[in-house]
C-alpha positions in Angstrom: 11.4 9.4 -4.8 12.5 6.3 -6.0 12.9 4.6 -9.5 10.6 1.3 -10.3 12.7 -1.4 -10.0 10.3 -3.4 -7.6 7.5 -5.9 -8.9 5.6 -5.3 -6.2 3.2 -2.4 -4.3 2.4 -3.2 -0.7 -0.9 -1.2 0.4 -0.8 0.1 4.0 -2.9 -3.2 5.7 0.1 -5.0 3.8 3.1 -3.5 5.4 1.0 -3.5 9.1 0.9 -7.0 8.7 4.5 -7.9 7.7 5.0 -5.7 10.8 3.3 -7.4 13.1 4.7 -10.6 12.1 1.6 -12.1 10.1 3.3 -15.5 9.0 1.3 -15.2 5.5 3.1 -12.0 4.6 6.5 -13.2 5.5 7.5 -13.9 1.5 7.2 -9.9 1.3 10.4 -9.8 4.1 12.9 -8.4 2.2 11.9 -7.9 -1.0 11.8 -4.3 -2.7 8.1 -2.6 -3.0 6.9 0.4 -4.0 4.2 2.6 -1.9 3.1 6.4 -2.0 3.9 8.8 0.4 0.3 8.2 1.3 0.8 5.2 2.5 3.8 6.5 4.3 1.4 8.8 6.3 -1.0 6.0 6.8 1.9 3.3 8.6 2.9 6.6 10.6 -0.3 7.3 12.2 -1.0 3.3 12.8 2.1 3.3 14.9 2.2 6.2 16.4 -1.4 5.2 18.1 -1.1 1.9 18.6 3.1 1.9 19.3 4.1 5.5 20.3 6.6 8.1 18.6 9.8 5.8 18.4 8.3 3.3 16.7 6.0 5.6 14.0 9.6 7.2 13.2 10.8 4.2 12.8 8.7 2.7 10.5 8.9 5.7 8.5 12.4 6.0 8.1 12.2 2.0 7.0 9.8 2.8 4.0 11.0 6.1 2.8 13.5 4.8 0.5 10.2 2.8 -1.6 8.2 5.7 -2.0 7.3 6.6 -5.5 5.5 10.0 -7.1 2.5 9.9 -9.0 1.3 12.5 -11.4 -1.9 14.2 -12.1 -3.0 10.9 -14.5 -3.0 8.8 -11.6 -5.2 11.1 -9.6 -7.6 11.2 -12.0 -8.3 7.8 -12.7 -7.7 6.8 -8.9 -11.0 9.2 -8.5 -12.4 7.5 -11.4 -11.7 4.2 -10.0 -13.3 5.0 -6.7 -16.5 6.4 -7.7 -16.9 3.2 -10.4 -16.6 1.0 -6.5 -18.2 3.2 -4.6 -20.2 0.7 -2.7 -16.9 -0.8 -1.8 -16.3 2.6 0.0 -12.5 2.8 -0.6 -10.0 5.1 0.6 -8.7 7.8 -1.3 -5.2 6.2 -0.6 -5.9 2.8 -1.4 -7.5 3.6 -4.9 -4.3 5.7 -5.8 -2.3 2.8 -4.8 -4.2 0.4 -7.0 -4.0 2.8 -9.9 -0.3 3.2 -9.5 0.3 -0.4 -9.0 -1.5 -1.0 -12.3 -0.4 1.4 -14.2 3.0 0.6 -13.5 2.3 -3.5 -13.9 3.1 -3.9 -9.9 1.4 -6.4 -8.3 -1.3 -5.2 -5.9 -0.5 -6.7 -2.4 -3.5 -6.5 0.2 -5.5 -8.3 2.8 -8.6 -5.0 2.3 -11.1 -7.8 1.1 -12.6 -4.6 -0.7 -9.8 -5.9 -3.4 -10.4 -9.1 -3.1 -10.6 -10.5 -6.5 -9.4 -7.0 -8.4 -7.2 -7.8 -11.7 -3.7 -7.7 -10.6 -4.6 -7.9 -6.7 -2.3 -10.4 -4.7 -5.3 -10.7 -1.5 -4.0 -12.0 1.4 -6.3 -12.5 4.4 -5.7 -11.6 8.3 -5.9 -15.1 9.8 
């Protein structure tokens, strides 16, 4: 697990994107971010569907070194957080991230248009 010395948290969607060469993510190239090991599992399972074992090993091994911890008070309020959106149906995941990201004064990078709009959100779309 890593220290905090990044300013920003890319969310799963985010990292797909920079991926996959989405020209509005292409300031994030390079930069250090911080994501959760859920995350981590998240970008795995993407690419091993859509891109095969090679690549999902791959892409892990690229983000391991930006994984952070969180702790019991970032589970709770992530549920917290969750059930106060519920209509927005959020993933478990995602609300952890946004808790972390906030609680650790991270900016919130994302194209989920569930955020969209969220204090401390940096919302990027698709297209």
């Amino acid at each position: 697990m890593i220290a905090i010395p990044a300013r920003i948290f890319l969310d799963t969607y985010a990292i797909i994107e920079i991926l996959e060469g989405n020209p509005r993510y292409q300031k994030f190239v390079g930069r250090d971010f911080v994501i959760t090991k859920l995350n981590a599992i998240e970008l795995h399972r993407h690419s091993l569907k859509n891109a095969g074992e090679v690549k999902a090993q791959s892409d892990l091994e690229m983000v391991w070194g930006s994984i952070a911890d969180f702790g019991r008070e970032v589970i709770a309020d992530a549920n917290k957080f969750r059930q106060r959106h519920k209509e927005k149906n959020l993933s478990i995941a995602d609300c952890i991230g946004y808790v972390f990201a906030m609680k650790n004064r991270l900016a919130f990078i994302t194209g989920d248009r569930e955020f969209k709009g969220l204090a401390g959100v940096e919302f990027l779309s698709k297209d």
